[in-house]
Structure formats: structure tokens, C-alpha cells
MARZA-383960 format. One record per residue: z, x, y of N, C-alpha, C, CB in turn. Coordinates in steps of 0.001 Angstrom, whole numbers, padded with zeros to 6 digits, always signed. Glycine has a CB too. Layout:
BEGIN
ZXYZXYZXYZXY;...
END
This chain:
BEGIN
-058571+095832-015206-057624+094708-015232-056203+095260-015119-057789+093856-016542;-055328+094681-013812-054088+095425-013813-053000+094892-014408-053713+095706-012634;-051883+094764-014899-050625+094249-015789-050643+092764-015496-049043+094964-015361;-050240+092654-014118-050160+091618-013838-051165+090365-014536-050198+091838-012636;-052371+090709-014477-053769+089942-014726-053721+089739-015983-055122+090647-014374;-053073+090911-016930-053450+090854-018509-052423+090324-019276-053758+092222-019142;-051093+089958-018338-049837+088920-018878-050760+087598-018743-048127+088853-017733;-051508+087125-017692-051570+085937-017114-052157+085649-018283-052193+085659-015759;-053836+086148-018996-054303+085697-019818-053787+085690-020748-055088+085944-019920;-052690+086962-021196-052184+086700-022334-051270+085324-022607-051519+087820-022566;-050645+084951-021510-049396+083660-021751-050628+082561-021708-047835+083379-020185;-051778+082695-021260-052837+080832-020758-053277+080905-022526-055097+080954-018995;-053644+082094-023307-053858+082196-024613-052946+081408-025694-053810+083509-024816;-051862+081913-025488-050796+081904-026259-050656+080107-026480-049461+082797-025462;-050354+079814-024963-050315+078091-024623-051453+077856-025318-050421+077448-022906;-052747+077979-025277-053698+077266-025594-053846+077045-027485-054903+078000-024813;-053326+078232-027748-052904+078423-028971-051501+077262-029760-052509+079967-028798;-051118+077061-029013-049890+076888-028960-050444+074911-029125-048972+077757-027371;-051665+074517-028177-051629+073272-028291-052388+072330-029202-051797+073005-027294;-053134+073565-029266-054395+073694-030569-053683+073379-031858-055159+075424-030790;-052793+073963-031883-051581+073918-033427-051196+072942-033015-050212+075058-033847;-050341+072358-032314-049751+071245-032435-050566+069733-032103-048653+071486-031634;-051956+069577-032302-052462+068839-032115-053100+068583-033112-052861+068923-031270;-053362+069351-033789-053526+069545-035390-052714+069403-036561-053793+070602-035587;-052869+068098-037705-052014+068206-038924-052008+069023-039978-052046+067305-039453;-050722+069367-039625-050057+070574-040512-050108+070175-042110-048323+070830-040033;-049823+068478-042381-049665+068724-043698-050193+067122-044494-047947+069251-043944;-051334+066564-043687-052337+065518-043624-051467+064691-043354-053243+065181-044747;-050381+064417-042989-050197+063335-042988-050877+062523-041187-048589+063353-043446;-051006+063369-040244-051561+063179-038962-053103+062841-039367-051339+064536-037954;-053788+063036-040658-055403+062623-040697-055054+061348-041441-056658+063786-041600;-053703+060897-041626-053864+059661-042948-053482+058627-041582-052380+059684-044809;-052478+058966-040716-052160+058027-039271-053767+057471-038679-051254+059256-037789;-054606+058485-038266-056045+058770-037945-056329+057581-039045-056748+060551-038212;-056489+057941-040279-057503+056966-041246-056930+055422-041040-057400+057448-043145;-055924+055130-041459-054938+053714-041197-054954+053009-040231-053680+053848-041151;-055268+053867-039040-055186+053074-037591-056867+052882-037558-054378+054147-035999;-057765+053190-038262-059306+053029-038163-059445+051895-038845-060235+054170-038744;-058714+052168-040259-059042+050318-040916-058250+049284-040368-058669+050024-042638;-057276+049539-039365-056757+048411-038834-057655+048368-037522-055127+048467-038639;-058037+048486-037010-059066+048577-035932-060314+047421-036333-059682+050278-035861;-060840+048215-037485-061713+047210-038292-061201+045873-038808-062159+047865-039451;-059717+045495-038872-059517+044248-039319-059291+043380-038796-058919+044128-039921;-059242+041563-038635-058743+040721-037962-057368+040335-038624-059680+039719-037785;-055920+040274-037738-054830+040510-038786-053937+038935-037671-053884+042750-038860;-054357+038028-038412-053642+036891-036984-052234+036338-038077-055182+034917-036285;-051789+037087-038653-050300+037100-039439-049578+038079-038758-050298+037499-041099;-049979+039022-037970-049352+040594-037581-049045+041215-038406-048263+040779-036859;-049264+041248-040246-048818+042059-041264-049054+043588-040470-049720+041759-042780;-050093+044058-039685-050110+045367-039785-049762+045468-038230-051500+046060-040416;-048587+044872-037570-047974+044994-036487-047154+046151-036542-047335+043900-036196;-046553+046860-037359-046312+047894-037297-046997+049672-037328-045722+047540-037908;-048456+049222-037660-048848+050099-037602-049204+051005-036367-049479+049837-038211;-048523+051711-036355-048757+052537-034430-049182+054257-034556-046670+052571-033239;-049986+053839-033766-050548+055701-034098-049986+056340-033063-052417+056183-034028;-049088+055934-032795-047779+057172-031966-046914+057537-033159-046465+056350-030504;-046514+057235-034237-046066+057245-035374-046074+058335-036029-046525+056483-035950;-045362+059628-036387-045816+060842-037219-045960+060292-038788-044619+062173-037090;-045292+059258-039092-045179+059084-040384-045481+057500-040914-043812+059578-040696;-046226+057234-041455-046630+056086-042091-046337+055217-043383-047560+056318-042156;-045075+056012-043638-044426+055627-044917-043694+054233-044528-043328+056853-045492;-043437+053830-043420-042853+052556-043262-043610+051568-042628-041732+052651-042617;-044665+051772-042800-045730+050967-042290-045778+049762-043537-047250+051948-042052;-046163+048469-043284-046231+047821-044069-047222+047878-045187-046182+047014-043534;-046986+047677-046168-048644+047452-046851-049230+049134-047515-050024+046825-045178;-047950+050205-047292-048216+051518-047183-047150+052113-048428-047953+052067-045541;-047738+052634-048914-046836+052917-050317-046849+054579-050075-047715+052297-052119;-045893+055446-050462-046133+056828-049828-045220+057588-051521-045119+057102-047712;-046005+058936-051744-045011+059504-052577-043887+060389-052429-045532+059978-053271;-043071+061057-053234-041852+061364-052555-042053+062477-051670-040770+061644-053473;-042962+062830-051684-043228+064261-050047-044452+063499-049147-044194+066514-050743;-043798+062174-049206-044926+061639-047945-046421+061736-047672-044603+062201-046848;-046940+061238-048699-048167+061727-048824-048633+059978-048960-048446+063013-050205;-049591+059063-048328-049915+057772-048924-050755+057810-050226-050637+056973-047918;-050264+056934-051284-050942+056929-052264-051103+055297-052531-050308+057822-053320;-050474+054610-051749-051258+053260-052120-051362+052607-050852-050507+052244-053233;-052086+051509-051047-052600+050796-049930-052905+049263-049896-053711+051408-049645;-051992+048122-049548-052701+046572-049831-051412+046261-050567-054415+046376-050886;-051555+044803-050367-050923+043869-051194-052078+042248-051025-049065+043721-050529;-051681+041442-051999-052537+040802-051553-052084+039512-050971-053386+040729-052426;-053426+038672-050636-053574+037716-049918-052523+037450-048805-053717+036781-050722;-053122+038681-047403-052347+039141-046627-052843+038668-045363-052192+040453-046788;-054132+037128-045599-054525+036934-044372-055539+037870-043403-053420+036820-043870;-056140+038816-044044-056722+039933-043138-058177+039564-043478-056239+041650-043511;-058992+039587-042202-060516+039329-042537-060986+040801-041815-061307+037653-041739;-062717+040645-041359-063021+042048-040848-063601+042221-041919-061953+043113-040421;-064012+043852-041808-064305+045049-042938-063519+045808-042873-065440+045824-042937;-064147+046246-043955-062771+047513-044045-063787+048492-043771-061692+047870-045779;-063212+049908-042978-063533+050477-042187-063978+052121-042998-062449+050268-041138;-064948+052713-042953-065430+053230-043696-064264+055291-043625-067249+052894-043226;-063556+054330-042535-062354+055766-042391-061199+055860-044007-060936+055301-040533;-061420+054776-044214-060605+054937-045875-060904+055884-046663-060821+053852-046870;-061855+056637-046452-062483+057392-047114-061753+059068-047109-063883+057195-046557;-061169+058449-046022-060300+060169-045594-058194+059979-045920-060665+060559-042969;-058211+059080-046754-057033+058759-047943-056873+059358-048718-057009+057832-048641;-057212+061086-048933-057610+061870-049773-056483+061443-051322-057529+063457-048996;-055196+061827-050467-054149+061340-051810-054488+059796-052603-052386+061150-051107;-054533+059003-051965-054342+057424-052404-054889+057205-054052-055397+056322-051235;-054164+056309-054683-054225+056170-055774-054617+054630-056337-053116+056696-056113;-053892+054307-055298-054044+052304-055776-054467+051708-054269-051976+051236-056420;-055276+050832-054009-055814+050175-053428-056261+048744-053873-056534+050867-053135;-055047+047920-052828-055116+046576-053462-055551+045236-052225-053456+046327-054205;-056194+045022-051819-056824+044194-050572-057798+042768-051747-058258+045633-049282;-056738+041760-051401-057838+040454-051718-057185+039726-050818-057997+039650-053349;-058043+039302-049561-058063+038461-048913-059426+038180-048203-057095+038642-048264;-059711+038490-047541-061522+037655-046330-062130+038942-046061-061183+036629-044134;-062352+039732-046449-062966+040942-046026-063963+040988-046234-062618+041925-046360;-064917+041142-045618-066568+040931-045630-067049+042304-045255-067210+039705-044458;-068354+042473-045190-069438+043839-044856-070242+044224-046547-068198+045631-044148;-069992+045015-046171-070796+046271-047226-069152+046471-047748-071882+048131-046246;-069196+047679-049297-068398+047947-050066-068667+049544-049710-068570+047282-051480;-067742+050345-048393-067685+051322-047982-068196+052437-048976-066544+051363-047538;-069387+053176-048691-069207+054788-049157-068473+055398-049877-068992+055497-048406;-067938+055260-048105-066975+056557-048314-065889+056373-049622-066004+056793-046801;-065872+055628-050173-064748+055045-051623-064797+056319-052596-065489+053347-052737;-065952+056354-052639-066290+057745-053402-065658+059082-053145-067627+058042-053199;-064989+059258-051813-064750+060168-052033-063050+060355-052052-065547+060800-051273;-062519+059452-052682-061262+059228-053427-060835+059520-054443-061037+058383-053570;-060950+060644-054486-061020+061822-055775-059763+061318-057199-060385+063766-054895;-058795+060709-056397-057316+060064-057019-057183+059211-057439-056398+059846-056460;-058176+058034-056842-057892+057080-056844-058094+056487-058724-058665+056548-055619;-056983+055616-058541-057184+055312-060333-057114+053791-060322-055746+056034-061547;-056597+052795-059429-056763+051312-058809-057303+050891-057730-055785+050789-058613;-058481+050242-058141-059246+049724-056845-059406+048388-057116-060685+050394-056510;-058383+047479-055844-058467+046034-056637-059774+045555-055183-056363+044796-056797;-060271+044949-055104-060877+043936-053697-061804+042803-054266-061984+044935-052443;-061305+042436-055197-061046+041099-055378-060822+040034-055246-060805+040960-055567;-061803+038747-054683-061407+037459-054043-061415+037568-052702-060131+036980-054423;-063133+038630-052080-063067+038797-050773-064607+038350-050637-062550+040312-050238;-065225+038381-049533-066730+038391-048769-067433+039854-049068-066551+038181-046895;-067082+040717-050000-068033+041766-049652-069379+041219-050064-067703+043159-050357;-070108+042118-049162-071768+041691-049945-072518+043008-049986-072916+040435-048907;-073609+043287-050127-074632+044286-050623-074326+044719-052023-074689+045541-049710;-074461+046194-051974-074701+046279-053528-073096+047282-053697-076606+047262-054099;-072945+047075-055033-071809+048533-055552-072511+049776-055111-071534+048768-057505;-071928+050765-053996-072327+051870-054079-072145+052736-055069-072056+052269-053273;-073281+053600-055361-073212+054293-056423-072326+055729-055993-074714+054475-056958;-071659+055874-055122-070952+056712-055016-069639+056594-055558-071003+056947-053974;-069282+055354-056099-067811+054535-057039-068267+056113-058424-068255+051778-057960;-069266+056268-058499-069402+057276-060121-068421+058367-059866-071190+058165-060518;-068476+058622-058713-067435+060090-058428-066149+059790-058752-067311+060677-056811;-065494+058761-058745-064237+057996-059058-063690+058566-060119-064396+056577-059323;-063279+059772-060546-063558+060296-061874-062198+059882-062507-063938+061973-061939;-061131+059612-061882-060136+059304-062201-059550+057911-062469-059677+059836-061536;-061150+057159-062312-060178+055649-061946-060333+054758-062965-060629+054729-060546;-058946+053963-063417-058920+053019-064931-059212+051547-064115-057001+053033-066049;-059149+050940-063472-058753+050227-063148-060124+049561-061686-057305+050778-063031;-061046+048728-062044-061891+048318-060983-061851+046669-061014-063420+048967-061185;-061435+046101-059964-061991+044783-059624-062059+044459-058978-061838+044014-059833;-063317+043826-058902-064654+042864-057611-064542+041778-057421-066186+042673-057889;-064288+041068-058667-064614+039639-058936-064709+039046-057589-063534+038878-059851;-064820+037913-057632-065547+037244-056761-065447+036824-055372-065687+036451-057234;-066680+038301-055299-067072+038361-053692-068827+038202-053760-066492+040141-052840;-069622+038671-052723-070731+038491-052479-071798+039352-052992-070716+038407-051396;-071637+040091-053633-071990+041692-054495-073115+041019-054999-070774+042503-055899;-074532+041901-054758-075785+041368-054901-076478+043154-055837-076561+040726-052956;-077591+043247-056444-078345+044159-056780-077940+044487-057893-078467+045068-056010;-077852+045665-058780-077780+046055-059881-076466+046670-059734-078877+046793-060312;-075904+046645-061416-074650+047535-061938-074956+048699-061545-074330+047606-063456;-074584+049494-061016-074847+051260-060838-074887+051824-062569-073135+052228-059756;-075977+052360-062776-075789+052967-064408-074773+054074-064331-077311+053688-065139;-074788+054675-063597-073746+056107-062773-072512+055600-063150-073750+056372-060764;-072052+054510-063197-070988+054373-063962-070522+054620-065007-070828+053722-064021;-071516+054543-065890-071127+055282-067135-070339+056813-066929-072531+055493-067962;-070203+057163-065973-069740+058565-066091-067941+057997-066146-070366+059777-064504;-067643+057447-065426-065601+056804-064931-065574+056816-066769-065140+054237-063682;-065389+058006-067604-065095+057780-068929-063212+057420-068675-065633+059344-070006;-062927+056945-068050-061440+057212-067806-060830+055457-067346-061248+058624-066302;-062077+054766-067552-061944+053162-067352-061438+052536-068152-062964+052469-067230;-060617+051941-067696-059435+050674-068717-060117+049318-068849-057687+050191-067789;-060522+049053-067533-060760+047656-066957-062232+047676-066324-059578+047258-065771;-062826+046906-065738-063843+046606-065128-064750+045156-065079-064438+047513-065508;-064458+044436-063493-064234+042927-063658-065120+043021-062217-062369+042122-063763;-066516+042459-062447-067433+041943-061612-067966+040712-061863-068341+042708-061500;-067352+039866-062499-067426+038601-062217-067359+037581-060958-066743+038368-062831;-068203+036652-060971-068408+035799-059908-068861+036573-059151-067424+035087-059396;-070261+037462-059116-071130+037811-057595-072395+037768-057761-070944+039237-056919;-073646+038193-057166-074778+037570-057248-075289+038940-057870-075436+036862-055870;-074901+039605-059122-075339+041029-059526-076514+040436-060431-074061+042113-060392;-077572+041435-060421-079219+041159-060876-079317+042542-061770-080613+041086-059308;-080199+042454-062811-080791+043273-063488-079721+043453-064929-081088+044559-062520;-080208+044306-065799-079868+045016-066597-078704+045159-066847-080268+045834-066461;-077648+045185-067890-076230+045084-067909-075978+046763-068336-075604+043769-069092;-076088+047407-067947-075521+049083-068623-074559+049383-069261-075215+050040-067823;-074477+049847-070104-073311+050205-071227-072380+051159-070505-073926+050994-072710;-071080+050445-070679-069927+051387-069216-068723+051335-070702-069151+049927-066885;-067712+052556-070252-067089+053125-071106-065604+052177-071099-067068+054702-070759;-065746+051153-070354-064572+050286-070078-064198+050250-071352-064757+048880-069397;-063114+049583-071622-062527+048274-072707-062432+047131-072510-061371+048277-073112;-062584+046711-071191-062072+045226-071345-063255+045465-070119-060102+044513-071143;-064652+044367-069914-065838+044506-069141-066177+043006-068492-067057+045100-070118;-065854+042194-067563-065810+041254-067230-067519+040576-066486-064584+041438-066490;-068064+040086-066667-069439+039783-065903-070181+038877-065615-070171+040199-066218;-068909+037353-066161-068718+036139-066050-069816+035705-064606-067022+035917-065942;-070005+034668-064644-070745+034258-063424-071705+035115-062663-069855+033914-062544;-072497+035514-063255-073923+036320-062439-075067+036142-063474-073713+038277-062102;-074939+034954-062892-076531+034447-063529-077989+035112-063511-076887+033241-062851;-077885+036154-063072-079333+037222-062832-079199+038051-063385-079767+037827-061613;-078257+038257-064560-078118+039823-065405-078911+039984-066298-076874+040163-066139;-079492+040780-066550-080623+040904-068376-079383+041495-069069-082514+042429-068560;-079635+040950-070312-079235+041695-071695-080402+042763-072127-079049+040498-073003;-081128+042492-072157-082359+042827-072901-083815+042184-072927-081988+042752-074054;-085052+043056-072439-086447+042166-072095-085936+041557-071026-087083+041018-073238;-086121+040001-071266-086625+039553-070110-085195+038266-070071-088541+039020-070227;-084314+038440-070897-083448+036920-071424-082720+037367-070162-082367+036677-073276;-082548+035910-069650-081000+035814-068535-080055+035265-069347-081035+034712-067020;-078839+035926-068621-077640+035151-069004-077011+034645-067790-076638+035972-069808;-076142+034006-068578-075391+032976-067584-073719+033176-067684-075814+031270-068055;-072830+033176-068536-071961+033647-069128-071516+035133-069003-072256+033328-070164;-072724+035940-068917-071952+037435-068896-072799+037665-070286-069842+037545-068974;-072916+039512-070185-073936+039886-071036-073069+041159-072171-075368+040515-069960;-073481+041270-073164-072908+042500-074286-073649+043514-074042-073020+042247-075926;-073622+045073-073832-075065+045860-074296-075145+046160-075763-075250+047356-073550;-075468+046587-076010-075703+047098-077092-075125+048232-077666-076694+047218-077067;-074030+047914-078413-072837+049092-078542-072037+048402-079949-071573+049217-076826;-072214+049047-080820-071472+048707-082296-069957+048436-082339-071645+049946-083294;-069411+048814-081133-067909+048880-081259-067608+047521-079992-067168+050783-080814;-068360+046949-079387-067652+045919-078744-068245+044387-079016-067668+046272-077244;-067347+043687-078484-067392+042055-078933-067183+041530-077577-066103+041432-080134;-068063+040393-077635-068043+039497-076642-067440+037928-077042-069474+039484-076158;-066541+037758-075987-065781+036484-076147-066629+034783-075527-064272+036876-075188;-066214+033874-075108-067411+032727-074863-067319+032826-073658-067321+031169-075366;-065559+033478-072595-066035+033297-071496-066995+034705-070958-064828+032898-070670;-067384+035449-071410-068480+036025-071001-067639+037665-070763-069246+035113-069566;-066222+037904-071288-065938+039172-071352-065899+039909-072259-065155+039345-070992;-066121+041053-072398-066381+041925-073541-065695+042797-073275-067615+042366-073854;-065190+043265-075002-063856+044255-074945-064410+045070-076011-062157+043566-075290;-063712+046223-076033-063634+047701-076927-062941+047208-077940-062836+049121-076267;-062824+048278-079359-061779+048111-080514-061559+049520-080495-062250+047415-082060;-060288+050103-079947-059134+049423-079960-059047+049439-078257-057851+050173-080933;-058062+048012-078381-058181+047750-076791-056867+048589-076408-058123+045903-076238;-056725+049445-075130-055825+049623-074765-054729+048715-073833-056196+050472-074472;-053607+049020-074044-052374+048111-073081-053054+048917-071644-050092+048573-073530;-052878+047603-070746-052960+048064-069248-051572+047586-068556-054360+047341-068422;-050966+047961-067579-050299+047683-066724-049819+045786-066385-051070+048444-065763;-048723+045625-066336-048549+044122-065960-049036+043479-065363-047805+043783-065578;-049825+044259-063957-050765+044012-063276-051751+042832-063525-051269+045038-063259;-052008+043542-064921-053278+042829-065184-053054+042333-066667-054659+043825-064992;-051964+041481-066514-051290+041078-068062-052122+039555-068008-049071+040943-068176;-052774+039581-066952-053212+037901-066890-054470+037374-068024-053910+037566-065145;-055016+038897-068408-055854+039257-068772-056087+038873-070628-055734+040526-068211;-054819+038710-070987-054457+038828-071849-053573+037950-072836-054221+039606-071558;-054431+036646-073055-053588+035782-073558-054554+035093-074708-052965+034815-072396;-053917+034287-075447-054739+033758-076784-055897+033351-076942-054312+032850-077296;-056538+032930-075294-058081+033026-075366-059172+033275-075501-058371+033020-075170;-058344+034377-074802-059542+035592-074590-060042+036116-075899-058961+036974-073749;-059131+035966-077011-060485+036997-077871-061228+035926-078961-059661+038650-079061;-060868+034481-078705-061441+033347-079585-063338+033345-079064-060396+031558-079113;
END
């Protein structure tokens, strides 16, 4: 191979090198553009809320509906009743940072996988949507998360017992869905399970109201939620939660 020949490959290398890197994200934020533009793909959006979302875009911090921390990293996601139907798209799953996730509007399918592997996540609202099938039991990996609500969507099959592991749960509100079987003892404080007329307490009894397990330290109220002693303060968020009724 003479000089000439061994520049040529060396500079077609270098370039190729050269495009390889720059086509590649340096610092995720190019795999979170990738994830965002997949669940908008998956959604029907006839408000244009996610008209700004453009995957020519290096940065997604001004995207609507996109909450980012101070080195640009997304950590939240949703606001609600934003008009958006569809599913949500099982690319959420690659949100590695994200922390809060808040979507209640028409969203139907299955209750994505991939959720599980949201190592951060500590708010997961989707609440007051169409999901249907069952809670994946991959929500147990959630190891970080205080904060779960379902309420009323289409959610059919059993509580995941695997839940018991989220020792790090504040909240937990599956009320109003078509959940069947056995009520499992979950480390929540405040355990919502109102309207699922197919739950066992125990043997063979249905309830209708929402069920207690069997745990010396919690109390059940008439509308069918059950709380810990001592209850912890949660976030304003969910101050709705919390008024002179609830513990009569």
C-alpha cells in the first residue's frame, strides 16, 4: 500500500468516525428527543398541545408538557386533561431520568411495560383514562415511587402482590376499575380500592366498597379507603385527599 492509498483510508476512517459520534447522544438528551417523539406518534392530539414537539430539536426542555432539571435532563412529563387519546407508547420506557408522570385524559391500550423500567420515577399519575388489561407487574421495580394513581380507568385482573416490595409508597389509588381477586397487603398509607366489586378480603366474601387486609396498624373508612397510623403529609397535589371525611 503506497502513501497516497494509506492517507485515503486514513481520512474515509476518520469521517466515518467522525459521523458515528455525531449521530450519537453524547449526554441522553438525543435518546429522550427519540423517546418523546415515539409517545407523540402514539397519540391523537386534535388541541395541538404537543405541536411543538419536533425531533429536529436538540433540546426538549421547551417542549410543552416537558419539565426538565437544571442540566437538562427530562424529569417530568403531562399535565392534565390535555385532550390527548391513543396509547401511550411503550418508548416511555427509555425516560431513564423522569420522575413525575402526569397524563389523565382518553388514553386507552394496555398499561406499558416498559414503566418498570423507570428506575426514578417517584409520581405516576394516569388517572381518569381508558387503560385496560392488567397492572403490570413490572410497576414492583418502581423502587422509588411514593405516589401511584389509576383510578378510574379499565384495569381488569389482580393487584400485583410484587407490590409489596415499593416500601417507599405514600399513596396508592385503584379505585373505579374492574380489579378481581385478593386484596394484598401493600406498604402504602393512604390505599384507595373504592369501586371494584370483584376484590376478596378473605375466603370467598366480595366487597363492594373496597377491602382492609389484614394488618393491625390500618383502618378502613366507609368510602372504602384505608390508611396507615401515622399517616404521612403528601404533597398539595394530593391535598384533595384529605378533608373531614375521610377518616369518619
Amino acid at each position: 500500500m503506497n502513501i497516497r492509498t494509506e492517507i485515503s483510508v486514513l481520512v474515509c476512517c476518520l469521517v466515518f468516525s467522525s459521523l458515528s459520534t455525531s449521530g450519537s447522544p453524547s449526554n441522553g438528551v438525543g435518546s429522550e428527543v427519540i423517546a418523546l417523539m415515539g409517545i407523540k406518534s402514539f397519540l391523537v392530539d386534535p388541541n395541538g398541545v404537543l405541536e411543538n414537539w419536533d425531533e429536529a430539536s436538540p433540546d426538549p426542555c421547551s417542549w410543552s408538557m416537558v419539565t426538565c432539571s437544571a442540566d437538562n435532563q427530562v424529569i417530568g412529563l403531562g399535565a392534565p386533561s390535555q385532550g390527548l387519546s391513543g396509547v401511550l407508547a411503550p418508548s416511555i420506557g427509555n425516560l431513564t431520568n423522569i420522575q413525575t408522570v402526569l397524563l389523565q385524559d382518553n388514553i386507552s391500550g394496555n398499561l406499558p411495560s416498559e414503566i418498570g423500567k423507570l428506575s426514578k420515577l417517584q409520581n405516576l399519575d394516569l388517572s381518569n383514562n381508558n387503560f385496560c388489561g392488567q397492572i403490570p407487574t413490572t410497576f414492583s421495580h418502581l423502587k422509588n415511587l411514593e405516589f401511584l394513581r389509576l383510578t378510574g380507568n379499565n384495569l381488569s385482573g389482580e393487584i400485583p402482590a410484587s407490590l409489596a416490595n415499593l416500601t417507599d409508597l405514600h399513596l396508592i389509588d385503584l379505585s373505579f376499575n374492574n380489579l378481581s381477586g385478593k386484596v394484598p397487603i401493600l406498604p402504602a398509607q393512604v390505599f384507595n380500592i373504592e369501586g371494584n366489586p370483584y376484590l376478596y378480603t378473605k375466603g370467598t366474601d366480595m366487597v363492594d366498597k373496597g377491602s382492609l387486609p389484614n394488618s393491625s396498624k390500618a383502618k378502613l373508612n366507609k368510602s372504602g379507603i384505608f390508611y396507615v397510623i401515622p399517616i404521612l403529609m403528601v404533597p398539595y397535589y394530593y391535598s384533595h385527599f384529605w378533608d373531614s371525611s375521610f377518616f369518619i
